[in-house]
FIPANU-454491 format. One record per residue (C-alpha): residue in one letter; x negated, y negated, z negated. Coordinates in steps of 0.2 Angstrom, whole numbers, plus 2048, in hexadecimal, padded with zeros to 3 digits. Example, Ala and Ser with C-alpha at 12.3 -4.5 7.8 and 13.67 -1.06 7.14 Angstrom:
{r "A" {7C2 816 7D9}}
{r "S" {7BC 805 7DC}}
END
This chain:
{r "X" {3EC 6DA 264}}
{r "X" {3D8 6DB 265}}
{r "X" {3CD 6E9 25D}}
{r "X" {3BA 6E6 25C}}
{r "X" {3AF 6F5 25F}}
{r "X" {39F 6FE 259}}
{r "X" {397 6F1 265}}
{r "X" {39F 6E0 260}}
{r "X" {3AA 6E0 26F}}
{r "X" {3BE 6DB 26E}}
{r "X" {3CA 6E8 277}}
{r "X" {3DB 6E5 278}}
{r "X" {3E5 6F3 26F}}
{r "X" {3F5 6F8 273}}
{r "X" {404 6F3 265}}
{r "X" {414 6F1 264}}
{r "X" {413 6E1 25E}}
{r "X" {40D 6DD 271}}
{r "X" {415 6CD 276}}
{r "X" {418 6C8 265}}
{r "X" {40F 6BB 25A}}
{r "X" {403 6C6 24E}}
{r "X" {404 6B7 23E}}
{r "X" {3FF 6C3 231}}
{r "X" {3F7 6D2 22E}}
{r "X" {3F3 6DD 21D}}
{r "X" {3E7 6EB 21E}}
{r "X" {3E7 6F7 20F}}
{r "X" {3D5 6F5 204}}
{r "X" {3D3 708 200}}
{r "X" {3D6 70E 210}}
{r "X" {3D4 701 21E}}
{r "X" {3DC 70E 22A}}
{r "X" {3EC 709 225}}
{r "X" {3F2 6F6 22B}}
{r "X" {404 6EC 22A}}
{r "X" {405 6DE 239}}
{r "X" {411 6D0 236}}
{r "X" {418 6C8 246}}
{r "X" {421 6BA 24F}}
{r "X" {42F 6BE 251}}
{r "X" {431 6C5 240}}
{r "X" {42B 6D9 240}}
{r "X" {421 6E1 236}}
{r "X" {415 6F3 23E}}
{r "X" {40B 6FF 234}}
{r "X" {3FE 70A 23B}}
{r "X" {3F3 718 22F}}
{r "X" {3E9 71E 23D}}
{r "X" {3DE 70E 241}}
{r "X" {3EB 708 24E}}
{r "X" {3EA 716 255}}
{r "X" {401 715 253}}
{r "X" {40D 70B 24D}}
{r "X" {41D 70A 243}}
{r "X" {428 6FC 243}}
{r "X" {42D 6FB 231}}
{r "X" {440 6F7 22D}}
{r "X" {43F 6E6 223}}
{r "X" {44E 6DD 226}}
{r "X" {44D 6CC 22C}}
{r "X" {45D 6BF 231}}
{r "X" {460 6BF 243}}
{r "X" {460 6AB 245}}
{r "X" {457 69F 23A}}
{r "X" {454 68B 23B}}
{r "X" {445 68F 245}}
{r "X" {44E 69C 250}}
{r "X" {446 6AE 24C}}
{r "X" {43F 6AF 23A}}
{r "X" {42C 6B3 239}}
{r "X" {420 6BB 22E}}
{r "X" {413 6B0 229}}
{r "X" {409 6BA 219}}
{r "X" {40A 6CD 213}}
{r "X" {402 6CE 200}}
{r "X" {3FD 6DC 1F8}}
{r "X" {403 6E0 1E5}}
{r "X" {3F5 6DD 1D8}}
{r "X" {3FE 6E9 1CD}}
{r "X" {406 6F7 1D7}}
{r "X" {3FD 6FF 1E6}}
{r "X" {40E 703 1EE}}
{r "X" {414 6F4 1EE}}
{r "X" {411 6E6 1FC}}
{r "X" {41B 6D4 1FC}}
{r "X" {41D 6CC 20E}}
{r "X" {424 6B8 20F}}
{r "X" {430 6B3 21E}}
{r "X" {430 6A2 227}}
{r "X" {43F 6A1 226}}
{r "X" {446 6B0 21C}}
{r "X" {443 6B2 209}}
{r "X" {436 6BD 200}}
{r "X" {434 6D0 205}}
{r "X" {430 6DD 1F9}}
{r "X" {42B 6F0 1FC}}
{r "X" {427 6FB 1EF}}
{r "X" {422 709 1F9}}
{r "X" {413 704 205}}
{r "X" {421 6FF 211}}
{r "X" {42E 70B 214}}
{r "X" {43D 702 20D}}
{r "X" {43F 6EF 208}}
{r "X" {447 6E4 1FD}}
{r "X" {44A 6CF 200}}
{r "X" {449 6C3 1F2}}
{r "X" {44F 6B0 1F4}}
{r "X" {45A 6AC 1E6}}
{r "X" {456 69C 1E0}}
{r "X" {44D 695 1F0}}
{r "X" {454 686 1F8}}
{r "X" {44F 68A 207}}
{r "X" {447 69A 20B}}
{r "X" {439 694 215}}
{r "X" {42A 6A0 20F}}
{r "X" {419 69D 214}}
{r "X" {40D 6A7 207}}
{r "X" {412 6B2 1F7}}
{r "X" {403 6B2 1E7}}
{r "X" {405 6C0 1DC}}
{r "X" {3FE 6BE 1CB}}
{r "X" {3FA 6CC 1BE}}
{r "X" {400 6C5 1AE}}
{r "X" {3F9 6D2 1A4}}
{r "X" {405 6E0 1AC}}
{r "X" {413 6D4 1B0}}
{r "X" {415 6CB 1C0}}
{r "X" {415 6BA 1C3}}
{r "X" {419 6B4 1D4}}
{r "X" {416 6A4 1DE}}
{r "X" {41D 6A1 1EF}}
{r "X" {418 693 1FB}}
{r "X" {427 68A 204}}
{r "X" {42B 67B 20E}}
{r "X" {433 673 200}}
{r "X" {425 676 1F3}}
{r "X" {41F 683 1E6}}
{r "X" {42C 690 1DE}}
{r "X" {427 69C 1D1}}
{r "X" {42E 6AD 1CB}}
{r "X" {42D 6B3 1BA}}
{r "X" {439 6C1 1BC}}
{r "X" {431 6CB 1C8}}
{r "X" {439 6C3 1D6}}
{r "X" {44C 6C4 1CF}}
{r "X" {44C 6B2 1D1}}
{r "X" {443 6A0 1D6}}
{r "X" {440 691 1CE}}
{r "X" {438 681 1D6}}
{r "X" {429 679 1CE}}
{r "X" {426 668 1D2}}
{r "X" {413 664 1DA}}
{r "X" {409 653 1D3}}
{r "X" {407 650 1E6}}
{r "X" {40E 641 1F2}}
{r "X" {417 653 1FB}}
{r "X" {41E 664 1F5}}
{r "X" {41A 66B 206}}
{r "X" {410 679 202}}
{r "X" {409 688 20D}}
{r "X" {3F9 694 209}}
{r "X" {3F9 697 1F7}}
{r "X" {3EA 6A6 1F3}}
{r "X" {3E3 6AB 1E2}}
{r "X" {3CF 6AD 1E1}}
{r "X" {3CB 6C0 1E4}}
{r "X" {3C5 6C1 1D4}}
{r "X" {3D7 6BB 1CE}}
{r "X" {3D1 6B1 1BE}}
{r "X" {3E1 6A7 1BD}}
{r "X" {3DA 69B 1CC}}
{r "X" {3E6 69A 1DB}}
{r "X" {3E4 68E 1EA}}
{r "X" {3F2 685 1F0}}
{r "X" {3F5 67C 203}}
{r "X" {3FE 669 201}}
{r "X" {403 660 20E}}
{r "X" {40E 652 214}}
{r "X" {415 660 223}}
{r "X" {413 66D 230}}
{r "X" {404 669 238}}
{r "X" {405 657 22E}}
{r "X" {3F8 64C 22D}}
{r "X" {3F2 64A 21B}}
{r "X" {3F0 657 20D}}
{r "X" {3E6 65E 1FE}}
{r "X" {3E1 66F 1FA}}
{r "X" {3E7 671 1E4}}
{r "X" {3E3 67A 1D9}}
{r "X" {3E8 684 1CA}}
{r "X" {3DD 68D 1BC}}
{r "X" {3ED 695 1B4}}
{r "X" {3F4 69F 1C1}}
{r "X" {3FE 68F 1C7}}
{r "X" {405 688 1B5}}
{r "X" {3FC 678 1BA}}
{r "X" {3F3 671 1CA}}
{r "X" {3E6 664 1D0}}
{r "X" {3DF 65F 1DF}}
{r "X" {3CF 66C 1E3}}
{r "X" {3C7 65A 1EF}}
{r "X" {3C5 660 1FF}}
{r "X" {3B7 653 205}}
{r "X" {3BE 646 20F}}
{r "X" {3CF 645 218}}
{r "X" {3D6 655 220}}
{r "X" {3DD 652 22F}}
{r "X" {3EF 65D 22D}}
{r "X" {3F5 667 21F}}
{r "X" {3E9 674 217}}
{r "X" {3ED 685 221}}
{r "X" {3E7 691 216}}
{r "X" {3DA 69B 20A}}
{r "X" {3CC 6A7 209}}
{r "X" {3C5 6B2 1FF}}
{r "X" {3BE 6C4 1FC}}
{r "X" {3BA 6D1 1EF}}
{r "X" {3A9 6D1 1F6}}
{r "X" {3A4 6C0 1EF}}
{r "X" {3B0 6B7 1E6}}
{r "X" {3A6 6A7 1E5}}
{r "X" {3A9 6A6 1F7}}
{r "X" {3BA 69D 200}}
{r "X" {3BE 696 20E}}
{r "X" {3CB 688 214}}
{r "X" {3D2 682 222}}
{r "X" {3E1 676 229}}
{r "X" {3EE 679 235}}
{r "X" {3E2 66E 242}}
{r "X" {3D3 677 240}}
{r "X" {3C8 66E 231}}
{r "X" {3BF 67B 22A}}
{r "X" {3B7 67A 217}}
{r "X" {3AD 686 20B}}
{r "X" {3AA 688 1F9}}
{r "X" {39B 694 1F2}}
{r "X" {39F 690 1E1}}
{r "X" {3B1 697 1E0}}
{r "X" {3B9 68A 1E5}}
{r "X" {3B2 67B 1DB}}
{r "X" {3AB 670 1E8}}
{r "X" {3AE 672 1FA}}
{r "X" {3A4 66D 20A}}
{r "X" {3AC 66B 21B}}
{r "X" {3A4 673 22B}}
{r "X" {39E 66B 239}}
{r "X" {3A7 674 244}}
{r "X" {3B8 672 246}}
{r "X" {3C6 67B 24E}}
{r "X" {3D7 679 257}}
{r "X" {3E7 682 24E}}
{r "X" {3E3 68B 242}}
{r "X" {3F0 698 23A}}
{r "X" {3E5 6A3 22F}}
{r "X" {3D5 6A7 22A}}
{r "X" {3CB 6B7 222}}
{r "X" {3BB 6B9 21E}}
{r "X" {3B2 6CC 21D}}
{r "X" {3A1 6D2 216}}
{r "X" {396 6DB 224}}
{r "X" {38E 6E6 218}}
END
């Protein structure tokens, strides 16, 4: 694990999730002290102190899976309840704690296969809705994660992995379509009613593997970024309604964030 410095410069830091895969992180907005690292093999390690210590929390993952060890590949913050924090599991169902971590709960009745690769959580005016992005496609909860239900995409593939509502969380959400894991083809969709309905967002041109993931930030709404799984990378200053790709492109690509200087 790296940690920049008053001067710009990386030193490593010490963690427990040394020799681990560090595939998600989450750090708390109203106190950026406090951070949840998400690893591979699956773990999850919360500091208060700026990393300063650790503490593995006790989320309780399968021992085996398809894939060998499950993974955690997203920790979401609740739009509605501070204390609350949602983590998704390749492969291993949906996690819920309602208290910043301490204790957990898992949720994966009504998923085919509980291959989790991002949780969206949408305020429907004090109720939750909830969308989960899988390997088989799009399921949606509407009884705040009691249960799943598939919802089929109008895309040639269900495979779906980013899924991220705009900071500003009007009812649009992003959605990553693909034909695989890293695939070759795919399309970034979207939805204006926190995912009732979907269409293609036209990422310019022809990606190159499926779209990764997205974006965003509180601090400009207007402004996302995207990128595939092979390193295209695209931008949109107009909240997502048209997109430019970069120059510059990358190699894998697993995750990206974007932060204000100021």
């Amino acid at each position: 694990m790296l940690r920049q410095d008053s001067t710009g410069q990386a030193k490593r830091v010490k963690s427990p999730a040394d020799g681990k895969q560090i595939w998600a992180i989450h750090q708390d907005k109203d106190d950026p002290k406090e951070m949840i690292l998400g690893t591979n093999p699956g773990a999850l390690y919360k500091t208060v102190d700026g990393g300063q210590s650790w503490d593995e929390l006790p989320i309780q993952l399968v021992e085996e899976c398809p894939i060998g060890k499950p993974r955690i590949t997203r920790i979401r913050p609740d739009p509605i309840d501070v204390d609350t924090l949602w983590v998704s599991a390749e492969i291993d169902a949906v996690h819920r704690s309602r208290d910043r971590g301490t204790t957990w709960e898992r949720s994966e009745e009504g998923f085919k296969f509980p291959d989790i690769h991002d949780v969206a959580i949408a305020d429907m005016e004090g109720e939750r809705k909830l969308l989960a992005a899988t390997a088989l496609g799009l399921y949606v909860s509407e009884d705040d994660a009691a249960s799943w239900q598939w919802q089929e995409l109008d895309s040639p593939w269900q495979y779906t992995r980013g899924i991220k509502p705009r900071a500003d969380r009007n009812g649009t959400v992003f959605l990553c379509n693909g034909n695989g894991p890293p695939g070759s083809r795919g399309r970034l969709l979207r939805s204006r009613n926190w995912g009732e309905t979907w269409s293609d967002a036209h990422l310019p041109g022809q990606t190159n593997s499926t779209p990764w993931t997205v974006a965003t930030n509180d601090a400009d709404p207007d402004l996302l970024f995207c990128c595939t799984n092979l390193g295209q990378m695209y931008k949109s200053e107009d909240g997502g309604e048209c997109w430019t790709k970069l120059a510059r492109e990358f190699g894998e690509i697993r995750t990206i964030a974007w932060q204000p200087t100021e």
